[in-house]
C-alpha positions in Angstrom: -71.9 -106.9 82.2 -75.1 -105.8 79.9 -77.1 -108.3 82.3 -75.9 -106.9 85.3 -76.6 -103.2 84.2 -80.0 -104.1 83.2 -80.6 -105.5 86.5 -79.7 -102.5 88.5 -81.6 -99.9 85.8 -84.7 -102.1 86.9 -83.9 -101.8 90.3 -83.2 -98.3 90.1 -86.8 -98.2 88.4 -88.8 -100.5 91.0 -86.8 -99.1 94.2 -88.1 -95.6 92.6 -91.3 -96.5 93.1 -90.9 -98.4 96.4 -89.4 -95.0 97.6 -92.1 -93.0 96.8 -95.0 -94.8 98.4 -92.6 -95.5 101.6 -92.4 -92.1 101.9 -96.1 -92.1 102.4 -95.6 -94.5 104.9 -92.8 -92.7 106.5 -94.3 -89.6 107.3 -97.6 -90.2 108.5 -95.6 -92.7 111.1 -93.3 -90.1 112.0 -96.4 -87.4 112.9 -98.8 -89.8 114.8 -97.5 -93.6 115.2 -99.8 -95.2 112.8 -98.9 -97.7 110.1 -101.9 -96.8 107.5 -101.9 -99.8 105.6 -105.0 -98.5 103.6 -102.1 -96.6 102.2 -100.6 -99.4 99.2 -105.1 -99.4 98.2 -104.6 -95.7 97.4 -101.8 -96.5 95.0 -104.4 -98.5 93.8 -107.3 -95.9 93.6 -104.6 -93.1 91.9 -103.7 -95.8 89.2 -107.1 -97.0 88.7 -108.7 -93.5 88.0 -106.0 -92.3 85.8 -106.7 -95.2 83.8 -110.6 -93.7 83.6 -109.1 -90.7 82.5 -106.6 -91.6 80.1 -109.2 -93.6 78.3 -111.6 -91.4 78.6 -109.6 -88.4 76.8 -107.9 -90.9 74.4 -111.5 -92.0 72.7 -113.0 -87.7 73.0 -109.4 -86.4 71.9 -107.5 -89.2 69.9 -105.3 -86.4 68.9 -104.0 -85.1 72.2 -100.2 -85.3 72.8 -99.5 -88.2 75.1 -97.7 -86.4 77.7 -100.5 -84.3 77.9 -103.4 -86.7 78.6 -100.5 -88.4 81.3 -100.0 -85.1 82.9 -103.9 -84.1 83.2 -104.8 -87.8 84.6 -101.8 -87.6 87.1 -102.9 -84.0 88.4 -106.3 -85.0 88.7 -105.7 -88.4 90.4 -103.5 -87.0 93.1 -106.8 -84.5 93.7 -108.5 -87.8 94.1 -106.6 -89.7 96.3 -105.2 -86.4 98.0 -109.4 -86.2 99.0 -109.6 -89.7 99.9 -107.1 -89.7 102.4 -108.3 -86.5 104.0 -111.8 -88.6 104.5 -109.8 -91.4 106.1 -108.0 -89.8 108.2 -110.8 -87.5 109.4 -113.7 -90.1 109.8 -111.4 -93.6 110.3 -107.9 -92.4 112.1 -108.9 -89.2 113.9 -111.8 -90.6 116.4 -108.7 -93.1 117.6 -105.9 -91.1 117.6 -106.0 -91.3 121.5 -106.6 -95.4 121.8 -104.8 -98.2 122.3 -102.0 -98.9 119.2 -104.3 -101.9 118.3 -107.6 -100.3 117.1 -106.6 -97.9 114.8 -104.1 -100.7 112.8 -107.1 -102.8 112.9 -108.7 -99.9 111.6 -106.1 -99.1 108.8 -106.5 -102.9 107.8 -110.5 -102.4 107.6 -110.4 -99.5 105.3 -108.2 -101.5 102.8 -110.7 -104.5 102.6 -113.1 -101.4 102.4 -111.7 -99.6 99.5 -110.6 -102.6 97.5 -114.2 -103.7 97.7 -115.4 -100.3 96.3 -112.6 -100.2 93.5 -114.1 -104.2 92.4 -117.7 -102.8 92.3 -116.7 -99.2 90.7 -114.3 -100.5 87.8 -115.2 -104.4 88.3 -112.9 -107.4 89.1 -110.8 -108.0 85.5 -107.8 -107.0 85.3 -107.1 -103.7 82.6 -105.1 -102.9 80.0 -103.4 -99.6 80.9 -103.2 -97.1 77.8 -100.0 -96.1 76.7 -99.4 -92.5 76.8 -95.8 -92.4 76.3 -93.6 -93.5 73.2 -92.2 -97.8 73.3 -89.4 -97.0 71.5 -86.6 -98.9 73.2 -83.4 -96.7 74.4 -80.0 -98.5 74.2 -78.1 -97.8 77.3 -74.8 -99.0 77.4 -75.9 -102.3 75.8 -78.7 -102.1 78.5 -82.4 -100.9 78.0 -84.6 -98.5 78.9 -87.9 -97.2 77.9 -88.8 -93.8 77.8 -91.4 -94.8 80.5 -88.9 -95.7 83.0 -86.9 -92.5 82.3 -89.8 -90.8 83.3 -90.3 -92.3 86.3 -86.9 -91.9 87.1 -86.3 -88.0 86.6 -90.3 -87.4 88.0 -89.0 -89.7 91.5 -86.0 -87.5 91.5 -87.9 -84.0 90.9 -90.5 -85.5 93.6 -88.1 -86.4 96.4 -86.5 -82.7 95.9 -89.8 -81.2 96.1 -90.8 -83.0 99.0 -87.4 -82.5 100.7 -87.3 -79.2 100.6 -90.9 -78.4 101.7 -90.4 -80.5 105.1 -86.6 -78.8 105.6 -87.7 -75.2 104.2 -90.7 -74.1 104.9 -93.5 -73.0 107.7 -95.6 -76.5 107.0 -92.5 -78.6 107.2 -91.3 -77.0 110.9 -94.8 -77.3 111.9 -94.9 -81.3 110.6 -91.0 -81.4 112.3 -92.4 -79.8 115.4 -96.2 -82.2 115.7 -94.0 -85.0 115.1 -91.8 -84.0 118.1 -94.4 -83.4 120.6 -97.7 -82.3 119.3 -98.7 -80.7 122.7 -95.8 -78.4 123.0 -96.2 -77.7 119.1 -99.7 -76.5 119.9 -98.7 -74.0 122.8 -96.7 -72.7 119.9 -100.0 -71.7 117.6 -99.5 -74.9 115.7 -102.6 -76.6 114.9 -101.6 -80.2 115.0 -104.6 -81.4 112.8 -104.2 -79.4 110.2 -100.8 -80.5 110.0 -101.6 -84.2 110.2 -104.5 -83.8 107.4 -101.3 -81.8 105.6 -99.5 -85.0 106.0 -102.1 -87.7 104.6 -102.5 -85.4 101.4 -98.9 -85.1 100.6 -98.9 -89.0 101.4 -101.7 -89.8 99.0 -100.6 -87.8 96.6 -97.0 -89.6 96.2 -98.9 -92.4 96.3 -101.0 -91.4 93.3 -97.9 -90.7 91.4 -96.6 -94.3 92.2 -99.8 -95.4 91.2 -99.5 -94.4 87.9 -95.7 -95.5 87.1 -96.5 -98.6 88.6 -99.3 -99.0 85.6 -97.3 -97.1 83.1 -94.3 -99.8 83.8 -96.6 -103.0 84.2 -99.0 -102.2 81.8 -102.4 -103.6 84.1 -104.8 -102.3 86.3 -106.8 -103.9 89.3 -108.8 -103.9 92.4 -105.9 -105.4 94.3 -103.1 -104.1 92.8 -101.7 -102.0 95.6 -101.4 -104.9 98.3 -97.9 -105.7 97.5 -96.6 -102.7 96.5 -98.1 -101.1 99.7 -96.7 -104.1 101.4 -93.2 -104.0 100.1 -93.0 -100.3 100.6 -93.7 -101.0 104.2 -90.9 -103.1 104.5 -89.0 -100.3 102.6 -89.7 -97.8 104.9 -88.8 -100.1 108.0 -85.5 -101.1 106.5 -84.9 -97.6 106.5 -85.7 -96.4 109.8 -89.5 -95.4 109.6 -90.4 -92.3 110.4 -86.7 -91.2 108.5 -87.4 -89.4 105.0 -84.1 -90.8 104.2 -84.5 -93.9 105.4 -87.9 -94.2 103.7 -85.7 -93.3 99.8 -83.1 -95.4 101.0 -84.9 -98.2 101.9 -87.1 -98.2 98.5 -83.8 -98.2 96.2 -82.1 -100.7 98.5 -85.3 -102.8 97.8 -85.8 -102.5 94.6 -81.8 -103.2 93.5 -82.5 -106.4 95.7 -85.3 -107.5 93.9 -83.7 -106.9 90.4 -80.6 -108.9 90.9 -82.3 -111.2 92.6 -84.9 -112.1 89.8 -81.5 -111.7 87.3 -79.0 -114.2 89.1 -81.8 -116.4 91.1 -82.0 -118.7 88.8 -78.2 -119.2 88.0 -77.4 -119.5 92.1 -79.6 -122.0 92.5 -79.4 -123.9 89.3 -82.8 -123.3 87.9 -84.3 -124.2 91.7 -86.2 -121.3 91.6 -86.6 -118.5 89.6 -87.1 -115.1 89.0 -91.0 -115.4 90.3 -89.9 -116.1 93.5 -88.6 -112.8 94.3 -91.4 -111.4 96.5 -89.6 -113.9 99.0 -86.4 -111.3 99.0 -88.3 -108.7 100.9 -89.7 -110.3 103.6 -85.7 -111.8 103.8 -84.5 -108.7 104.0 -86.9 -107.4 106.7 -86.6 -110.1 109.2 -82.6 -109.7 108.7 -83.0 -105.9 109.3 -85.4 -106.4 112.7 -82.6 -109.5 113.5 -79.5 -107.4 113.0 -80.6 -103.2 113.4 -84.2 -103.4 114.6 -84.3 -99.5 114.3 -83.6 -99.4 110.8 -80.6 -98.3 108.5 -80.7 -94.8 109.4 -83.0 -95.6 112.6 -85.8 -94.0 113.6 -86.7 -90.2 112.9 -88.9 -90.0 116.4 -87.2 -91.6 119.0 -90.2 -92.5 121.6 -93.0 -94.2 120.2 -93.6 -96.1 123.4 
C-alpha cells in the first residue's frame, strides 16, 4: 500500500508539472492554432537562468534564507522567459500568422534548435548541479515520502492554476483572450486588439513555463541545454490528451500523465517480470497518445475551439 501511495504522490508531483507547461501549450493553441514547440526550450531557458541566479546569490549572500534566493530567481526568470517569448512571437510567429499551417510549425521547430544552441554556447554543454534552496529533510507521509520540495511544487501548481483560472474566467484580458480565440476579427470590431492579446498569451505561457522550469530542476537536481525536449514533448501529449485548446483539459491531461508514468515505472517491472523496467517509461506517453487519437481524437474534454480547419 506504501508502494502504491508513493507512486501516485510522484505522479501527482510529475503530472503537476506536466500540467503547467501544457497549459502553455493549451492556450497559445486555443488563440491562434499554432503548436509552439519552442515552448518545452523555454522551460529550459527559465531553469537554466535561475540556476545563474541561485548560484550567483548563494556565493555574494551565503546567508540568505533559501526560500528567499528561490523566490527572487523564480520572479526574475519568468521576466526572462516572459521577454523571450514576446521576441518569438513578434519576430518568428507573427510575420506567419496568415500562412499555410506548415511554415510556422516548421518555424516553431527552428527556434527550438535555435535556442538550445544559444543555451550550449551561453552556459556550455555539461550537465549542472542545481543548488538546493529548500530543506532535504524527508516528510513521512502515511508510510509514503515526500520532500519539502515536492510539497512546494504541489501547493505553488495549485495556487498557479487558480491564478491563472480566474484571470481567463474573471477579468477584461481573459474575455478579450475568450473572445480572439473565438473569432479574432469580430473581437477586433469590438475594440479588442487581437495582438496585444496574443503577445498577453505567450507571456503568461512562458511564464508557467519558467515556473516548471524550476520545479523540474528543484525535483531532478540537473540542469542542461536540452533539458526541455521531453518535458515540452510530454506536455504536448498532455495537452492533446486533454483536448488542446481546453484549460481543463490541458490540467487534466498533465495529472492523468504524470499518475501514468509513476505507476508505470512502480509496477513495470513486476508486470513484465523484470522485461523491462522503470526506464522505459517515456514509452507510456506516446501509448497513451496514439490510444487517445485511436479512441477520442478530440481529446478528453475535446477541444476548446471548435474550427481549426
Amino acid at each position: 500500500m506504501e508502494v502504491l501511495l508513493q507512486q501516485i504522490l510522484n505522479g501527482l508531483v510529475l503530472g503537476s508539472m506536466y500540467a503547467l507547461v501544457a497549459l502553455g501549450y493549451t492556450m497559445v493553441y486555443g488563440i491562434i492554432g499554432l503548436i509552439n514547440f519552442a515552448h518545452g526550450d523555454v522551460l529550459m531557458v527559465g531553469a537554466l537562468t535561475s540556476w545563474t541566479l541561485i548560484t550567483t546569490m548563494q556565493d555574494a549572500s551565503p546567508g540568505m534564507p533559501g526560500w528567499l534566493v528561490l523566490i527572487v530567481a523564480t520572479v526574475i526568470a519568468m521576466v526572462v522567459c516572459a521577454a523571450l517569448n514576446f521576441t518569438i512571437e513578434k519576430l518568428a510567429y507573427r510575420p506567419l500568422r496568415n500562412s499555410p499551417r506548415l511554415a510556422p510549425l516548421i518555424t516553431a521547430i527552428g527556434v527550438s534548435i535555435l535556442l538550445q544552441t544559444l543555451a550550449m554556447i551561453i552556459w556550455k554543454p555539461n550537465p549542472k548541479s542545481y543548488p538546493s534552496t529548500l530543506s532535504r529533510e524527508p516528510i513521512d507521509f502515511f508510510g509514503a515520502v515526500l520532500s519539502i520540495t515536492q510539497i512546494t511544487i504541489l501547493a505553488t501548481t495549485v495556487i498557479v492554476l487558480a491564478l491563472l483560472m480566474w484571470l481567463v474566467n474573471r477579468t477584461n484580458l481573459g474575455r478579450a483572450m475568450r473572445a480572439t480565440a473565438e473569432n479574432p476579427r469580430v473581437a477586433a470590431l469590438m475594440g479588442i486588439k487581437p495582438d496585444v492579446v496574443i503577445s498577453a498569451t505567450f507571456i503568461i505561457g512562458a511564464m508557467l513555463a519558467a515556473i516548471a522550469g524550476i520545479m523540474w530542476a528543484s525535483n531532478y537536481g540537473t540542469v542542461q541545454h536540452a533539458m526541455g525536449f521531453m518535458p515540452g514533448l510530454k506536455a504536448f501529449v498532455a495537452a492533446v490528451m486533454g483536448g488542446i485548446g481546453n484549460l481543463a483539459g490541458a490540467v487534466l491531461g498533465g495529472v492523468a500523465l504524470g499518475l501514468i508514468e509513476s505507476l508505470g515505472a512502480g509496477y513495470l517491472g513486476r508486470l513484465t517480470g523484470g522485461f523491462l523496467g522503470s526506464q522505459y517509461t517515456d514509452i507510456f506517453a506516446f501509448i497513451v497518445l496514439a490510444f487517445v487519437l485511436i479512441l477520442r481524437p478530440s481529446g478528453l474534454l475535446g477541444e476548446r475551439v471548435a474550427d481549426r480547419a
